[in-house]
N, C-alpha and C positions, 0 to 999 in steps of 0.2 A: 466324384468331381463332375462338374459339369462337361455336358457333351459339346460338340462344334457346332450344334445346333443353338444352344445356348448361347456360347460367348458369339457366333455371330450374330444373335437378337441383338444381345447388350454392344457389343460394337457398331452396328446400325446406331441405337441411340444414342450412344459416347460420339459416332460422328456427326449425327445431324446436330447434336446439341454444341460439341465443335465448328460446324461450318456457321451455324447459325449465330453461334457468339463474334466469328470472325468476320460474317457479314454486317453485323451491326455493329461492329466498335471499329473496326480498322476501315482504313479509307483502301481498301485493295478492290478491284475489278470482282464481279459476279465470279468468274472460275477461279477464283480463289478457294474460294469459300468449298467446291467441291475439290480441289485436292484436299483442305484438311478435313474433308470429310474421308477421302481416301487413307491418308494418313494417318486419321485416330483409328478407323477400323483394321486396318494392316497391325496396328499396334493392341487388338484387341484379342486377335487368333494370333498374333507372333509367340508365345511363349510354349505355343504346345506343338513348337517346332520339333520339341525335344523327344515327342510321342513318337515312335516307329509309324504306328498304323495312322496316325492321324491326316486329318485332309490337309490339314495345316503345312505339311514338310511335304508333300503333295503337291499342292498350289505355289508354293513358293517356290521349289525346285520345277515345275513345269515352268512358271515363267521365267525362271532364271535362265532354263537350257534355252528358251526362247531369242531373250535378249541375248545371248552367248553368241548363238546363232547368225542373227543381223549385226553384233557386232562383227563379227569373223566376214561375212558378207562384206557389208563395209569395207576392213580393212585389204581385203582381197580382191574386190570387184577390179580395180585395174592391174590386176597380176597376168603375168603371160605366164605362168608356170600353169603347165600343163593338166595339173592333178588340181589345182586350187580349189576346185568343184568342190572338192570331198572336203573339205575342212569343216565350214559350215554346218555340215550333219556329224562330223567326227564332235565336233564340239558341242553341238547336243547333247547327244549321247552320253559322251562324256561326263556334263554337267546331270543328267537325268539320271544318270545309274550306276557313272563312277562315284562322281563327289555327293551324290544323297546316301548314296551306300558307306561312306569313308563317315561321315555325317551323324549317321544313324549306329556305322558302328561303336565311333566316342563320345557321342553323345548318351545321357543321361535324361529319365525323365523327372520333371522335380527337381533338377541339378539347378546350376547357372542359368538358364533362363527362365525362370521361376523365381524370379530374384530382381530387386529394384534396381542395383548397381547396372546388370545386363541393360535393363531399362532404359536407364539413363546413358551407359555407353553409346547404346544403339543409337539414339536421338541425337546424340552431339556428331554423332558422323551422318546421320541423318541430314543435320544441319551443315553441317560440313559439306556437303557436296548438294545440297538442291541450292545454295549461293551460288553456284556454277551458273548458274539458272535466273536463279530467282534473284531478289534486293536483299538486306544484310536480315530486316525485318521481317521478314515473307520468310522468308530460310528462319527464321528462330523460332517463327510461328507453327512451322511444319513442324521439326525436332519436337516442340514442347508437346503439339497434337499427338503426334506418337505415344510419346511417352504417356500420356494421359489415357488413350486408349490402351496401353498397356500396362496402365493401374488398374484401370478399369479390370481387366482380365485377374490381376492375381488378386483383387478382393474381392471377387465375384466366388473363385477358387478358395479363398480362407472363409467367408461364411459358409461354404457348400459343405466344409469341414466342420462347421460346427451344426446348420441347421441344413440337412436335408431339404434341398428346395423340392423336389420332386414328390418325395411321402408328407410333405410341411411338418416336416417333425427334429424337433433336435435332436441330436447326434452326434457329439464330440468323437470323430473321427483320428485315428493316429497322424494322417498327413497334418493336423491343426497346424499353423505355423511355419510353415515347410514353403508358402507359398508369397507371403512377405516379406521375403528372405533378405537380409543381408549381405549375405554368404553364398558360395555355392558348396556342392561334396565337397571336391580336389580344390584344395590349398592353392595350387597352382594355379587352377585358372581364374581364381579367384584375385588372386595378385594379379594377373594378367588384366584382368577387366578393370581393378581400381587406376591401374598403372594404365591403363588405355584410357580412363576419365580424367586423372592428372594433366597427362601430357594433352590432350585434347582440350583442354579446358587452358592450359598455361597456352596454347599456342591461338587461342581464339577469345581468351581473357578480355578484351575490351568490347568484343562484338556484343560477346553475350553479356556485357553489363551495360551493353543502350541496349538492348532488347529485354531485360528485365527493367530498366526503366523504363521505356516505353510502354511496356502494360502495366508497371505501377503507377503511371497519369492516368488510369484510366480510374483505377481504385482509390488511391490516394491524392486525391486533388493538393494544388501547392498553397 
């Protein structure tokens, strides 16, 4: 399969060629255009969260223990309680080498996020919360970048399965297919993530259909 070296090449281009789509068709400000560059590349190496060793679950649980961190700050900064100090690094920590560890140990590689539903879960909470933030449009734009750089990722992974990019030689590999997944291993979690794009999708039902109309004006003139 391709290395992190690899899917970060290919996420570099999935997001310039994202921001640069989103700077010429939408009327949004210049730094737009580089969060969905952010966006489709985080969606480019997200899938190989799932790797133990990888930089991927690395990168993401460092920043995560980070922002953990300033949140807990935040919340705490006007406490008189005496110990409050420590929270903040308890809760690093916490996030750095409890929960990557919890993480790592139910996680699967090739499982559920190696799979489009994951994908596409991801991106509708994606979407769900940069609206905190951002316009209804701008927020659906991010979601969708996502998810695109994390197509980007598992067809990069199902040709590597058929053709050897490295020795440029074909090679039907046993992972073939494993990587466009529908599905995940466990039943369960699999139910879990369609039942997390149901209910995410029934309760944001109108947003995301002016935002799929909104870029079908851009394709479909009336």
């Amino acid at each position: 399969m391709p290395d992190f070296k690899a899917h970060s090449e290919a996420g570099v281009l999935a997001g310039y060629a994202a921001g640069a789509l989103s700077l010429y068709f939408l009327d949004k400000p210049v730094y737009f255009s580089g969060i969905i560059f952010v966006s489709s590349y985080a969606g480019s190496i997200f899938p190989d969260i799932d790797s133990d060793n990888s930089r991927t679950i690395s990168i993401i649980f460092n920043l995560l223990s980070v922002l953990g961190a300033f949140a807990a700050i935040s919340f705490f900064i006007d406490s008189t309680w005496k110990y409050a100090f420590l929270i903040p690094p308890a809760v690093y920590f916490f996030i750095k080498f409890g929960l990557s560890g919890i993480f790592k140990y139910y996680s699967r590689h090739r499982g559920i996020y190696h799979s489009i539903p994951m994908g596409i879960f991801i991106s509708l909470v994606i979407f769900k919360f940069s609206t905190i933030k951002l316009d209804e449009i701008s927020g659906f734009v991010t979601g969708l970048s996502f998810l695109f750089g994390y197509l980007v990722h598992l067809v990069l992974d199902e040709i590597n399965s058929l053709y050897d990019i490295k020795s440029a030689k074909f090679n039907l590999k046993k992972s073939f297919g494993t990587a466009l997944s529908i599905k995940g291993v466990d039943i369960y979690t699999t139910v879990f993530v369609y039942l997390g794009i149901l209910i995410l999708v029934f309760l944001n039902y109108d947003a995301l259909f002016r935002g799929f109309n909104y870029l079908k004006s851009f394709f479909i003139p009336r």
